[in-house]
C-alpha positions in Angstrom: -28.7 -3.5 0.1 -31.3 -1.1 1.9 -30.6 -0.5 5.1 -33.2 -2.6 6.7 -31.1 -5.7 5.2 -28.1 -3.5 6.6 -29.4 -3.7 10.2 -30.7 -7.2 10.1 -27.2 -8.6 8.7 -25.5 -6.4 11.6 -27.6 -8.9 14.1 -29.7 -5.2 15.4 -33.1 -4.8 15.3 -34.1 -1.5 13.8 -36.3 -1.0 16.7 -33.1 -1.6 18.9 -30.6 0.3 16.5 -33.4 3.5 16.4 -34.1 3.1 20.4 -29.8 3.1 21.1 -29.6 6.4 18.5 -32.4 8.3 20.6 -31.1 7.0 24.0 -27.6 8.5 22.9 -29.0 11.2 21.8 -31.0 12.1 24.8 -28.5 11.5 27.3 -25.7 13.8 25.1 -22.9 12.7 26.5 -20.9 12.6 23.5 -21.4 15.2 20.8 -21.4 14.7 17.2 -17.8 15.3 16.4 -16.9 17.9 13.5 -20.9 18.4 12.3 -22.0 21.3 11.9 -25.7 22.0 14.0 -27.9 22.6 10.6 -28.4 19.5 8.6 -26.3 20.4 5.3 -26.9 16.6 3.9 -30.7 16.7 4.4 -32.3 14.5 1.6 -28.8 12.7 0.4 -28.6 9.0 0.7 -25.5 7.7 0.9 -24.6 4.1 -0.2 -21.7 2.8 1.2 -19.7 -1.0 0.9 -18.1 -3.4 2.8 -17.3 -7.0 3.5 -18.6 -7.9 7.0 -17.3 -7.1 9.9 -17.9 -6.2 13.8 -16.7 -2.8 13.2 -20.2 -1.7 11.0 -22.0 -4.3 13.7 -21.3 -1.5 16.2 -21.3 1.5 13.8 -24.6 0.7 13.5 -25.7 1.6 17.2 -24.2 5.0 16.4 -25.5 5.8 12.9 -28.9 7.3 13.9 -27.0 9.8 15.8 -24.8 10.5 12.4 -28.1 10.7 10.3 -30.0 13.3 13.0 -27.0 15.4 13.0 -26.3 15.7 9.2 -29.9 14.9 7.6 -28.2 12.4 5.2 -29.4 8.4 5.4 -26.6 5.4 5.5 -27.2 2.9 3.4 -24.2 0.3 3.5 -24.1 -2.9 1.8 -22.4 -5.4 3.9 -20.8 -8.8 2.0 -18.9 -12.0 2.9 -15.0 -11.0 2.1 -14.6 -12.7 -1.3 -17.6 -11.4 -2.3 -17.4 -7.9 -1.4 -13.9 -8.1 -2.9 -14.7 -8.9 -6.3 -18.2 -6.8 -6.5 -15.8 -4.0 -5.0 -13.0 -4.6 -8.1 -15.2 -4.8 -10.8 -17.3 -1.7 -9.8 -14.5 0.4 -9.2 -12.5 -0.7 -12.4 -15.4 -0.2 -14.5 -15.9 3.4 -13.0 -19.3 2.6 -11.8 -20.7 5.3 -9.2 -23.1 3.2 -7.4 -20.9 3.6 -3.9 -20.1 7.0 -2.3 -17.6 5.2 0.2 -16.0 1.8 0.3 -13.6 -0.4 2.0 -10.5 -0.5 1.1 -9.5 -3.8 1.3 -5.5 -4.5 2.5 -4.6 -6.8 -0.5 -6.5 -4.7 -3.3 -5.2 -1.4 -2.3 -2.2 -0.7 -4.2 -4.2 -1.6 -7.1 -6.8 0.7 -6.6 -4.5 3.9 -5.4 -2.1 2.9 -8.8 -5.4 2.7 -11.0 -6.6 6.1 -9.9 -9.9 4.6 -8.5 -9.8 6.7 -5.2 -10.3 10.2 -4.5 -7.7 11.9 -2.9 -8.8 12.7 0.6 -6.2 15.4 1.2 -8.3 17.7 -0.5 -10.8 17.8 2.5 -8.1 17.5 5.3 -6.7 20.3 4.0 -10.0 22.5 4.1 -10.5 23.5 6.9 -13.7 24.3 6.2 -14.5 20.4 5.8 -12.2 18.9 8.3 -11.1 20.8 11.4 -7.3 20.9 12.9 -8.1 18.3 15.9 -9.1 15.8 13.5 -5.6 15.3 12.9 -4.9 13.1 10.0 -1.8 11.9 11.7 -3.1 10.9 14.8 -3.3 7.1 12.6 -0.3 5.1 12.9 1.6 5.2 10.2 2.5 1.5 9.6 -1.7 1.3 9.3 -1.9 4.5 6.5 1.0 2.9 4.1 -1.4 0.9 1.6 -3.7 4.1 1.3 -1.2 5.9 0.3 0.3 6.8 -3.4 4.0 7.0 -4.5 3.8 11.1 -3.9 2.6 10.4 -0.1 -0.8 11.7 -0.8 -3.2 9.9 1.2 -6.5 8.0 -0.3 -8.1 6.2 2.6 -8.0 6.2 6.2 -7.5 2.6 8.6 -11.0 1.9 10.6 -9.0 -1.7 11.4 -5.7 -2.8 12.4 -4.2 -6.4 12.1 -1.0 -7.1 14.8 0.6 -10.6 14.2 1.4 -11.6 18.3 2.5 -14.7 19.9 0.1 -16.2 22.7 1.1 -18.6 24.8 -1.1 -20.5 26.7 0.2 -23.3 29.0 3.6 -21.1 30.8 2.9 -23.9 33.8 3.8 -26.5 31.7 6.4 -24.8 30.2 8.3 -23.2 33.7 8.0 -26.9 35.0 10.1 -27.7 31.8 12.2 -24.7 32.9 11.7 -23.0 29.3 11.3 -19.5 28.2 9.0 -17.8 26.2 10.9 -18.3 22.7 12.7 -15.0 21.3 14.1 -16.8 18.0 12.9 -19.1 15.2 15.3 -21.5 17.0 13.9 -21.2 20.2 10.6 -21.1 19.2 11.2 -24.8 17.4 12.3 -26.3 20.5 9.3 -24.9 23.0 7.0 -26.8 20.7 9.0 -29.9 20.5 9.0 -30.0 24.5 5.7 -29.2 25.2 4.0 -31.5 22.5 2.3 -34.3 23.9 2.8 -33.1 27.7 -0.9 -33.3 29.2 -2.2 -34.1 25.7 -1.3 -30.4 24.8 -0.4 -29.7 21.6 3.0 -27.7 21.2 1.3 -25.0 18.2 -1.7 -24.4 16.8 -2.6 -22.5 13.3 -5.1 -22.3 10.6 -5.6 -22.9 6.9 -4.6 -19.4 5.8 -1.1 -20.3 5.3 0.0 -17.5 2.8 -0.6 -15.5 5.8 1.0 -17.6 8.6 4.0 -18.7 6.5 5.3 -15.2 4.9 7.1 -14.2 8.1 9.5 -17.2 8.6 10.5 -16.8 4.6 11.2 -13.0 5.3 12.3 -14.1 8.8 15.2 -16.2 7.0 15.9 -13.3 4.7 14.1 -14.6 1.5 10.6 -12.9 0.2 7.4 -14.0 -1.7 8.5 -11.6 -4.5 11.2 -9.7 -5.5 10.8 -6.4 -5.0 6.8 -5.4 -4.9 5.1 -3.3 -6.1 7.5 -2.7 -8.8 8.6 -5.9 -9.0 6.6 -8.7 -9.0 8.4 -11.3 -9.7 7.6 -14.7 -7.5 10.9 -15.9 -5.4 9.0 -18.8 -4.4 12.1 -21.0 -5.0 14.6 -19.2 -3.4 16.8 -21.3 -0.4 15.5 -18.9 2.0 12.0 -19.4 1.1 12.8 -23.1 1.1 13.9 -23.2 4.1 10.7 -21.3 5.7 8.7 -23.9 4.6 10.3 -26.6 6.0 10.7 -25.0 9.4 7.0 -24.0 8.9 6.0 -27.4 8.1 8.0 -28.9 11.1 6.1 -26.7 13.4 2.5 -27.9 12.1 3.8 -31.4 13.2 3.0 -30.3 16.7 -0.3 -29.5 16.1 -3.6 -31.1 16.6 -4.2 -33.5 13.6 -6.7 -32.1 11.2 -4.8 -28.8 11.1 -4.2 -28.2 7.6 -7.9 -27.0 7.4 -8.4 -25.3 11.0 -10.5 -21.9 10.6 -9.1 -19.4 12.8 -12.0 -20.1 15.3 -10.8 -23.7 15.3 -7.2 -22.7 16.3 -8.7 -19.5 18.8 -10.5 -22.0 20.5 -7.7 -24.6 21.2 -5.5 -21.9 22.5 -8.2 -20.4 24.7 -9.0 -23.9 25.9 -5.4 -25.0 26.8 -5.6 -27.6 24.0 -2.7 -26.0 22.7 0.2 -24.1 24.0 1.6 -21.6 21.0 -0.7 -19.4 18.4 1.1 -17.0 16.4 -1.6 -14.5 14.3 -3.6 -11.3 14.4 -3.6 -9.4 17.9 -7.6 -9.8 17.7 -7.6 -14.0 17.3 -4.7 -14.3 19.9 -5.0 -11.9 23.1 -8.7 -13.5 24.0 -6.3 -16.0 26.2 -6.6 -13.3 28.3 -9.4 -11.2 27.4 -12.2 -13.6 27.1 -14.4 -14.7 29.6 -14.2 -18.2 27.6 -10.9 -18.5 28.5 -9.5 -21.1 30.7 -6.2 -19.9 30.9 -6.4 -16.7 32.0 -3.7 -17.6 34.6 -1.3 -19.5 32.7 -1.0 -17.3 29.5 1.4 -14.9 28.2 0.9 -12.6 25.0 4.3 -11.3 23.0 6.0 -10.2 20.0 6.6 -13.3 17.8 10.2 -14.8 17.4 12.4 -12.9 15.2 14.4 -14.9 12.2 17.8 -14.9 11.8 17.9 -12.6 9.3 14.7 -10.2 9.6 12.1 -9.4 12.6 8.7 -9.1 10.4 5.8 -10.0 11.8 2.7 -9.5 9.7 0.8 -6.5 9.7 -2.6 -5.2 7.6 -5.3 -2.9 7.9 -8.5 -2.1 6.2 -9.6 1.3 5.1 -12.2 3.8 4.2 -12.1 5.7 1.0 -14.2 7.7 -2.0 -14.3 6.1 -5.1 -13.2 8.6 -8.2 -17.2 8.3 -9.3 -18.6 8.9 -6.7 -21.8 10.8 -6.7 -21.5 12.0 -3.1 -18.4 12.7 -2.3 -18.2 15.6 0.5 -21.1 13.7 2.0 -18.9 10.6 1.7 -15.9 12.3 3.4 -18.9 13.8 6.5 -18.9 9.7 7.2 -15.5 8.7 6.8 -14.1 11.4 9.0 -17.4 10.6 11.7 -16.8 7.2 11.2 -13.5 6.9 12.4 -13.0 9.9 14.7 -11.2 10.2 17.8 -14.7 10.5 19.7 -16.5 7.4 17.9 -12.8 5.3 18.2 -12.8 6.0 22.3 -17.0 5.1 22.0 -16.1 1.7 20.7 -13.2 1.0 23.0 -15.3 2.3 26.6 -18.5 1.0 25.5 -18.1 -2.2 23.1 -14.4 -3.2 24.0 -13.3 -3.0 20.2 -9.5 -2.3 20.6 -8.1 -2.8 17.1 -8.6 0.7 15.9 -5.6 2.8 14.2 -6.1 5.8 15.9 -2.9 6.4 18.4 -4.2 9.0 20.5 -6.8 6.1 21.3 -4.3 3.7 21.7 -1.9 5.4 24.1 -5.0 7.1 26.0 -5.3 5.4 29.5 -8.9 3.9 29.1 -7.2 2.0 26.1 -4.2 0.8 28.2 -6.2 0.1 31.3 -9.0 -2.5 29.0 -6.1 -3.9 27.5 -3.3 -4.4 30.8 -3.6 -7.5 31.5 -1.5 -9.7 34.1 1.2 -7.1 33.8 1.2 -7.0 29.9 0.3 -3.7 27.6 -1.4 -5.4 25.0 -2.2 -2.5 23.4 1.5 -1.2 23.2 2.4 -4.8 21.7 -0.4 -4.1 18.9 0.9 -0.2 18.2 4.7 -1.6 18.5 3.8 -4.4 15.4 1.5 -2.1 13.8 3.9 0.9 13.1 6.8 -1.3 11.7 6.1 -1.5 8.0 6.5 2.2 8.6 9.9 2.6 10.0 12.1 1.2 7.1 11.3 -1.0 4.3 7.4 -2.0 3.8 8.2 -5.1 4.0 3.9 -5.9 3.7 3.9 -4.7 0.3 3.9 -8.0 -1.3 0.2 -8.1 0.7 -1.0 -4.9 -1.4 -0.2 -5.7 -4.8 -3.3 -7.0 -6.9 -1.0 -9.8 -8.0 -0.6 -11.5 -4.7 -3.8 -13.6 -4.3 -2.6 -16.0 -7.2 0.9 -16.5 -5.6 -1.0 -17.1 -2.2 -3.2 -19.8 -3.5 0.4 -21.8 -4.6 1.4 -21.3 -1.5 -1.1 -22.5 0.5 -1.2 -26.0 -2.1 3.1 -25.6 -1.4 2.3 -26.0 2.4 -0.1 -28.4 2.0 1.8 -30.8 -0.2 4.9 -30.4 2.5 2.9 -31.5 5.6 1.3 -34.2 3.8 4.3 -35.5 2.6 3.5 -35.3 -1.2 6.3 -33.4 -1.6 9.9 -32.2 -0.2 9.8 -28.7 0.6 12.2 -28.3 -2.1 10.0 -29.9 -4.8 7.1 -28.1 -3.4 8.5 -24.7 -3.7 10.1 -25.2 -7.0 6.3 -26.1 -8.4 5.0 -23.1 -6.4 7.0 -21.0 -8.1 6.7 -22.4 -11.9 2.5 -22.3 -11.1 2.7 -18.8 -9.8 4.7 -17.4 -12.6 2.2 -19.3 -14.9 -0.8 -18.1 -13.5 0.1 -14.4 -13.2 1.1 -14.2 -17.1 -2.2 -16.2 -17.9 -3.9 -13.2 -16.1 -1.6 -11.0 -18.2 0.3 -10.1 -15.3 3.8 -8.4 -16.8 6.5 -10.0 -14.8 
C-alpha cells in the first residue's frame, strides 16, 4: 500500500496529516523521543503491516514528525483483520522480506515466536546505543508482553493495544429499586439478569456473535478449559462437564437478551448498553466503559463499570493485546526497531491519551500517571485501574489466555461459536452440542495436520 492509500484508509487528508506534522513541529512541545538530531535513516523506506485499527488512525497525525526527525518514510499497509491475518501468515512463513515491521496479532503469536519468524528485540534494548535506559522495556504490563514472549523469556514484540474483559452495567436505577447488587459470582450474576429482564422493556444482558470470545471465561470460570494444557497440549476439552456446564449457563444468559442476538456485532450490543436498551455487557474495557465515557451515552448517571463475576472455580476474565515486531527477513531492521520503540514510547502513549483520548495502551507508567486516572475517573470509578488490574493477570500465575495464542485455536473457535448457536436455538442440548464440538474440533485440527 503506498502511503497515500495509507493516509486515505486512516480517514486523514495528506494535506491535513502534513499540516498536523508541521504544526507539531513548530510549536515543539513534545520532542522526538530517543532520535538522534541527524537523520541516520535518510533515504530508507520502511514498509510496515497491519490490520486496521484507530491506533495507526492517530499514529498517523504524528508520523511526519517521526519521518523529519529520522529521514526515513513510513509506508504501512493497513487491512481488514482476516485479511491482514492471513497475508501476515503466509508472508512470514514463507520468509518473505516485503515488511520491516508487523503486527503481531494475539491469536497468531505463539505461532510466530515458536516458528522463529520474529527478531528478537532484546538485542536493541540491550544496546544502549539503540535504545536508551528510560525507555524501559518493563514499563509494559506484563500480562500484555506474555504472547511476545518465547519459552526462555526473551522478548519478540512489544503491546501498542490492550484488551480488559469488564462488566458494564447500565440501568443500577432499575436494579436498586429491585434492591439488587452489582453481581460478584456466576450465580449472582444469573439472577440480576433474570430480574431485570423485561422491566421497562430492558433487556437483562446483551452480547455479540463472537462467542469463542465471550464464552471461554464461564468454562474456565467452572474449572474446565477449551484445551488441555496449551501450547503444549492442544488437545480440545470441549466435552468436558465443566465446559458443559458453561455453555448452558452461557446459553441461559442470552435468553435475556434482545432477540436477534446470536448475530449482534459488537456495535450492535455497545449501542444497546449505551442506550439503556440493555442492562449487563460483559467484553473488552474499550466496547464497555463508553456507558460512561461517551457523549452518546444516555446513561451516564445510572451506570456502573466492574470486574466481571468470578466462577466458582476460577476468576479469569479474558485478556489480549496486539503487538509490534521485526520479522526474521526483514530488510530494515534497526530502522524497523527506530519505529517500534517511537511508536509506542512513553511520550507518543501520554500524546494519544491527552490529545486523542486513546486509553487502552500497555504502557503502565501511562496508566498509573494522573492525566490517565483523571480522563478515565469517572463517577467515583478508576477505570483505568480496572483495565491494568484485568490486564496483568495472565501474568501472575498460570496464563490462563494461552489457549488464545496458539495457531490451533481459530478452528476450535469456529465449533464453538456453531456449539453456542445450536444451544440457544434449541437444535441441540448443551450436552449434544459440546460432544459434536469436540469430535469436529479434533477432526478439523488433524485434517490441518495439527498433531494432537
Amino acid at each position: 500500500m503506498t502511503r497515500k492509500r495509507f493516509v486515505e484508509a486512516s480517514g486523514i487528508s495528506r494535506r491535513k496529516l502534513l499540516g498536523v506534522g508541521a504544526a507539531t513541529l513548530g510549536a515543539a512541545t513534545f520532542p522526538l523521543p530517543a532520535i538522534a538530531q541527524t537523520k541516520p535513516f535518510a533515504g530508507v523506506t520502511l514498509h510496515g503491516a497491519s490490520f486496521q485499527h484507530r491506533f495507526f488512525t492517530l499514529l498517523a497525525n504524528y508520523i511526519p514528525e517521526f519521518e523529519a526527525q529520522t529521514g526515513m518514510k513510513v509506508d504501512i499497509q493497513l487491512s481488514a483483520f482476516p485479511i491482514y491475518n492471513q497475508q501476515a501468515n503466509l508472508e512470514l512463513s514463507s520468509g518473505g522480506s516485503a515488511f520491516d515491521f508487523v503486527n503481531i496479532t494475539f491469536i497468531l503469536a505463539a505461532r510466530w515466536v515458536a516458528a522463529g519468524l520474529l527478531v528478537n528485540l532484546d538485542e536493541f534494548t540491550s544496546d544502549p546505543n539503540l535504545t536508551p535506559a528510560d525507555w524501559n522495556p518493563t514499563d509494559f504490563v506484563a500480562g500484555a508482553q506474555v504472547p511476545y514472549r518465547d519459552a526462555k523469556g526473551a522478548t519478540f514484540g512489544y503491546s501498542w493495544e490492550g484488551g480488559a474483559m469488564l462488566m458494564g452495567l447500565s440501568r443500577m436505577d432499575l436494579m436498586e429499586k429491585k434492591g439488587l447488587k452489582i453481581p460478584k459470582t456466576f450465580a449472582e450474576l444469573q439472577q440480576v439478569c433474570a430480574e431485570i429482564n423485561g422491566t421497562d422493556n430492558v433487556s437483562g444482558f446483551v452480547s455479540f456473535q463472537l462467542h469463542n470470545w465471550c464464552l471461554p471465561p464461564y468454562i474456565q470460570g467452572f474449572g474446565g478449559n477449551i484445551l488441555r494444557n496449551p501450547p503444549t497440549d492442544i488437545m480440545p476439552t470441549l466435552n468436558s462437564p465443566e465446559a458443559i456446564q458453561a455453555l448452558e449457563y452461557y446459553a441461559n444468559l442470552l435468553n435475556y437478551a434482545p432477540r436477534g442476538v446470536l448475530t449482534y456485532t459488537e456495535d450492535q450490543a455497545r449501542q444497546s448498553l449505551i442506550t439503556g436498551r440493555s442492562n449487563i455487557f460483559i467484553h473488552t474495557s474499550s466496547w464497555v466503559t463508553p456507558i460512561l465515557l461517551s457523549d452518546e451515552s444516555k446513561v451516564k448517571d445510572t451506570s456502573r463499570i466492574v470486574r466481571m463475576p468470578a466462577g466458582p472455580v476460577h476468576d479469569f476474565p479474558a485478556s489480549n493485546s496486539q503487538g509490534l515486531g521485526i520479522p526474521k527477513n526483514a530488510k530494515n531492521k534497526k530502522a524497523a526497531w527506530e519505529f517500534i520503540k517511537w511508536a509506542v514510547s512513553p511520550e507518543i502513549s501520554m500524546r494519544l491519551v491527552k490529545e486523542h483520548g486513546h486509553l487502552s495502551i500497555c504502557r503502565r507508567s501511562v496508566i498509573e500517571s494522573e492525566a490517565y486516572r483523571k480522563l478515565n475517573t469517572v463517577n467515583g470509578h478508576d477505570l483505568g485501574a480496572l483495565y491494568l488490574e484485568v490486564l496483568e493477570l495472565p501474568a501472575k500465575g498460570e496464563n490462563y489466555m494461552a489457549y488464545r495464542t496458539v495457531k490451533e485455536f481459530p478452528i476450535v473457535g469456529d465449533v464453538i461459536n456453531k456449539a453456542v448457536e445450536q444451544v440457544v436455538t434449541g437444535q441441540l442440548s448443551a450436552h449434544d452440542a459440546m460432544n459434536a464440538a469436540q469430535e469436529q474440533a479434533i477432526a478439523n485440527l488433524r485434517r490441518s495436520g495439527s498433531a494432537l
